[in-house]
MIKOLLUM-605159 format. One record per residue: x, y, z of N, C-alpha, C, O in turn. Coordinates in steps of 0.001 Angstrom, whole numbers. Each point is the difference from the previous one (the first is absolute). Layout:
REM residues N
<<X Y Z> <X Y Z> <X Y Z> <X Y Z>>
...
REM end
This chain:
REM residues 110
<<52203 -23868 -37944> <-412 -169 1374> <-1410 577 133> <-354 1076 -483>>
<<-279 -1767 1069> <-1564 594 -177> <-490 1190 1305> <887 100 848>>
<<-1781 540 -649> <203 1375 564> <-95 -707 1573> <808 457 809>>
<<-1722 -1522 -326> <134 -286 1377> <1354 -254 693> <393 386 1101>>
<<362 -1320 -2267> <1558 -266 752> <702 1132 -454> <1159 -402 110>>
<<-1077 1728 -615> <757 1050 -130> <-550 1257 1412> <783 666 678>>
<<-1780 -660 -608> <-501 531 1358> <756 -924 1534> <755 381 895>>
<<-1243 -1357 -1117> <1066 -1191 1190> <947 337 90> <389 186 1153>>
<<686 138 -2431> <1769 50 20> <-113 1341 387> <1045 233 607>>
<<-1572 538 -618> <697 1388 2> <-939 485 1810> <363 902 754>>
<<-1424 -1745 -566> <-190 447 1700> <1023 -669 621> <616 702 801>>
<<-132 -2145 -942> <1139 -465 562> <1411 969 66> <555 390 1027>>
<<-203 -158 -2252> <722 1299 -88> <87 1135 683> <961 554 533>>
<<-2106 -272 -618> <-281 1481 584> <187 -505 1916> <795 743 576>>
<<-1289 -1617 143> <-180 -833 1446> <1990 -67 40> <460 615 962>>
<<356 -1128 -1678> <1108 -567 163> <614 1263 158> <822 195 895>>
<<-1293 1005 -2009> <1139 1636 234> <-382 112 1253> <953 -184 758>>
<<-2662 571 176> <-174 533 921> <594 -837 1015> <37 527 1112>>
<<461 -1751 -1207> <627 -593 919> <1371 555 328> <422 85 1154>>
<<242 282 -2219> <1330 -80 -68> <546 1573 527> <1002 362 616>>
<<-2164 349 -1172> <-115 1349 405> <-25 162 1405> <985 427 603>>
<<-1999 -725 -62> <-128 -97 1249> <1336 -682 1104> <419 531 1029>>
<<100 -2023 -1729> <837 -383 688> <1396 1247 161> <811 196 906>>
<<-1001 374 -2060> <1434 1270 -76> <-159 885 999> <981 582 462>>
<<-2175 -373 -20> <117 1406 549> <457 267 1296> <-1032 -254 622>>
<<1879 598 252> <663 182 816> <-332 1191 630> <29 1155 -426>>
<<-425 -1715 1755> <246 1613 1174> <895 535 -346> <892 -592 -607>>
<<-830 2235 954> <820 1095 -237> <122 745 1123> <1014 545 438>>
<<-2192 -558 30> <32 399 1484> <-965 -874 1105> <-1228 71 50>>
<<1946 -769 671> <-275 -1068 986> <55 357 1576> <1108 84 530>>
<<-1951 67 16> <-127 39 1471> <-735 -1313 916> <-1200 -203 -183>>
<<1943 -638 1135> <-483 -938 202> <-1218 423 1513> <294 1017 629>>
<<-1079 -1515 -340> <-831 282 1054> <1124 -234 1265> <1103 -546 33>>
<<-2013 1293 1075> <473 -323 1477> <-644 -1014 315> <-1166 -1 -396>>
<<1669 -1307 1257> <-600 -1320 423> <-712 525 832> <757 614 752>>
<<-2208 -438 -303> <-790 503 562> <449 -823 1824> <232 -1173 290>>
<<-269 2309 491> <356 -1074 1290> <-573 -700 799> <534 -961 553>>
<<-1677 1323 -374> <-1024 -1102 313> <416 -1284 -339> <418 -831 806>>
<<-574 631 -2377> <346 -1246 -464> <1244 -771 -106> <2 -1221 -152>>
<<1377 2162 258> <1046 -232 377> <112 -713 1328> <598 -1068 130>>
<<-1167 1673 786> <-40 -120 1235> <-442 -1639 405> <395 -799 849>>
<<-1324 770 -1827> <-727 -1465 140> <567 -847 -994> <-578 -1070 -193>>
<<1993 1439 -739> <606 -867 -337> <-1015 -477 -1178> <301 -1018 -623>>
<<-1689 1836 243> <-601 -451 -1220> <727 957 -1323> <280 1191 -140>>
<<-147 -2531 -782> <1066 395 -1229> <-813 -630 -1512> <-1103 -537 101>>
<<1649 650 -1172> <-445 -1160 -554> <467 698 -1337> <979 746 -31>>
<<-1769 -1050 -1092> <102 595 -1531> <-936 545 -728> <-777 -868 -399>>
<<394 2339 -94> <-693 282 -278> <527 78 -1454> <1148 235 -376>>
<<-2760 -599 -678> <-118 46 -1252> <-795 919 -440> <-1126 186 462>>
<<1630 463 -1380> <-948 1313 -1171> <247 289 -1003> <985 -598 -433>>
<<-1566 1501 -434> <27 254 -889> <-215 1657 -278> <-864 728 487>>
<<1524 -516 -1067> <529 1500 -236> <-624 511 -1207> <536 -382 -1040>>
<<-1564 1173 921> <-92 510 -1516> <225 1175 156> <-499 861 725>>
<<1924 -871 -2041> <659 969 -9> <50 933 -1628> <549 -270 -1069>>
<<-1230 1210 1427> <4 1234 -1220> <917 251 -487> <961 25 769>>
<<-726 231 -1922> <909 123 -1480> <946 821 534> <1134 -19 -476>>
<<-1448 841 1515> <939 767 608> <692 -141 689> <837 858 282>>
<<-933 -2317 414> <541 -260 1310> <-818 -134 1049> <216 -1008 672>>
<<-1082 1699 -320> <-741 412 1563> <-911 -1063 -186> <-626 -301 -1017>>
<<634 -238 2154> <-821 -748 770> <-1183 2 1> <-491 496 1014>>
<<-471 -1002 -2052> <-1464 824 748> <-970 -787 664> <-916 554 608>>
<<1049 -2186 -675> <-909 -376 867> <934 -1894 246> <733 -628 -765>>
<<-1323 266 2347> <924 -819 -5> <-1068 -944 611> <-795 277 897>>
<<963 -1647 -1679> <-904 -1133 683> <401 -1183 784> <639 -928 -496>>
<<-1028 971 1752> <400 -1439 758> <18 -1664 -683> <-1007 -549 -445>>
<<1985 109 476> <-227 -1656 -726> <39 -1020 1453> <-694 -930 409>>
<<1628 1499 -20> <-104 -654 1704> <846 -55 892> <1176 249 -264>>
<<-1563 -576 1480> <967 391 1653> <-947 653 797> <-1106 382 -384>>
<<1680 -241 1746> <-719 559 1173> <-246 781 -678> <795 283 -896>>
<<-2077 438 1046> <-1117 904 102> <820 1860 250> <-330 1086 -474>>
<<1261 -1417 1256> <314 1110 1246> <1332 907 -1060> <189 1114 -489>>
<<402 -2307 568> <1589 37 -1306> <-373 411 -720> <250 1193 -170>>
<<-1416 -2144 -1086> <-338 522 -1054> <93 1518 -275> <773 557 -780>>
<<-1944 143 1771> <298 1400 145> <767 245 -244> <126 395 -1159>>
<<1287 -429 2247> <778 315 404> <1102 539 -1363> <749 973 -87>>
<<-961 -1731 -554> <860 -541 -1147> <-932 1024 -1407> <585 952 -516>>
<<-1621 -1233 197> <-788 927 -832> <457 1394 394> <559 619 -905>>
<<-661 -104 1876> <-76 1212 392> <1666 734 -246> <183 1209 -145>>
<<949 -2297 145> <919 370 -358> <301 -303 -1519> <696 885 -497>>
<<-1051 -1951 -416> <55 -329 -891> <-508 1377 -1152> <620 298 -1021>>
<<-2121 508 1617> <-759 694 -998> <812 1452 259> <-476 1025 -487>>
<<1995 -965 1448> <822 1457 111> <1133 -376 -999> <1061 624 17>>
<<-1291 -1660 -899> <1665 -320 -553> <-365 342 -1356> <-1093 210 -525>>
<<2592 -205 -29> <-311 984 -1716> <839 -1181 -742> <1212 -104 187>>
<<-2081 -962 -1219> <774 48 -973> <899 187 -1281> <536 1098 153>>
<<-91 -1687 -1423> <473 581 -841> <-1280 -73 -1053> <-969 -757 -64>>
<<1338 1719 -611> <-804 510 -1197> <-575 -1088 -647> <540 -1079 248>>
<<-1794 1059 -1257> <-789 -1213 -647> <-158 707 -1445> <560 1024 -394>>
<<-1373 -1761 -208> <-450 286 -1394> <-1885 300 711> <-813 911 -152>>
<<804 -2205 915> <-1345 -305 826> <-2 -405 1284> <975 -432 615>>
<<-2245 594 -146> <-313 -393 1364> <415 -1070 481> <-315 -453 -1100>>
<<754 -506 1708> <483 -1341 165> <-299 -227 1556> <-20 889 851>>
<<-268 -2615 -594> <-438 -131 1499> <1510 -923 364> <626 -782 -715>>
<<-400 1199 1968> <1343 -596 379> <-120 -647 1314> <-647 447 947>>
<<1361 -1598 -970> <-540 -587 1102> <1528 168 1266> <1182 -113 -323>>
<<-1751 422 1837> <872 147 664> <113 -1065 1023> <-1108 -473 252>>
<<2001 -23 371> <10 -949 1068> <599 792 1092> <1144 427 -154>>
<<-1697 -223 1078> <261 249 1187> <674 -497 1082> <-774 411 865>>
<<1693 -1026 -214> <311 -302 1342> <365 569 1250> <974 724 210>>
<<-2072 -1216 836> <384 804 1256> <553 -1574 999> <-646 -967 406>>
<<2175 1354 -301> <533 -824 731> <-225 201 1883> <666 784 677>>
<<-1519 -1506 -254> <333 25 1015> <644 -44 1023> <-144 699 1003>>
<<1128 -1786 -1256> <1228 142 523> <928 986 425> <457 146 1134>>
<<-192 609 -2300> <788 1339 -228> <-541 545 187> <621 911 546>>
<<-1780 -645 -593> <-901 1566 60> <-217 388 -1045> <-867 874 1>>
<<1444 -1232 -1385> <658 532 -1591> <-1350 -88 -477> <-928 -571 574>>
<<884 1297 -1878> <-507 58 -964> <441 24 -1358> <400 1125 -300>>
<<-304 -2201 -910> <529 -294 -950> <-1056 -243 -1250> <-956 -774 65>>
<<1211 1359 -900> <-263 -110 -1620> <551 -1031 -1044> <1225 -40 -113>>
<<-1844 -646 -523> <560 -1084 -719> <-373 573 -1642> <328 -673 -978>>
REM end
């Protein structure tokens, strides 16, 4: 195998563990936000998307918007970067989905 396609197989490799890694890792400690009431009030709801990069340790250390209201997003980061997951080898980015049901008032994790 010549050295360009042995570099190829083994970044593919290496992309497929951090996937799988990442897909494993599970909250340990989960707190969902309060539906802010303002926006309750006005019955604005929707789905917020992010991404979690989460230290070998678990902790939260920085969390990036992918998308949703502006307001939620927050809403949702700010509770997302208090949660602890399980242990890593490495850093891994995890992606969270958010829902703020308007209807209910609820707030749900997928």
């Amino acid at each position: 195998m010549n050295k360009g396609l042995q570099i190829l197989a083994l970044t593919v490799a290496l992309g497929i563990a951090a996937m799988a890694e990442s897909a494993e890792r599970q909250p340990v400690k989960q707190s969902l936000p309060e539906y802010p009431a303002i926006l309750r009030k006005l019955k604005i709801g929707g789905t917020v998307k992010l991404n979690a990069l989460v230290a070998a340790d678990g902790t939260v250390k920085t969390t990036t918007i992918d998308g949703g209201n502006p307001v939620l997003a927050e809403v949702a980061c700010n509770a997302v970067k208090k949660w602890k997951y399980s242990a890593s080898s490495q850093a891994t980015n995890v992606p969270v989905e958010m829902t703020f049901d308007s209807k209910s008032a609820s707030v749900s994790v997928k």
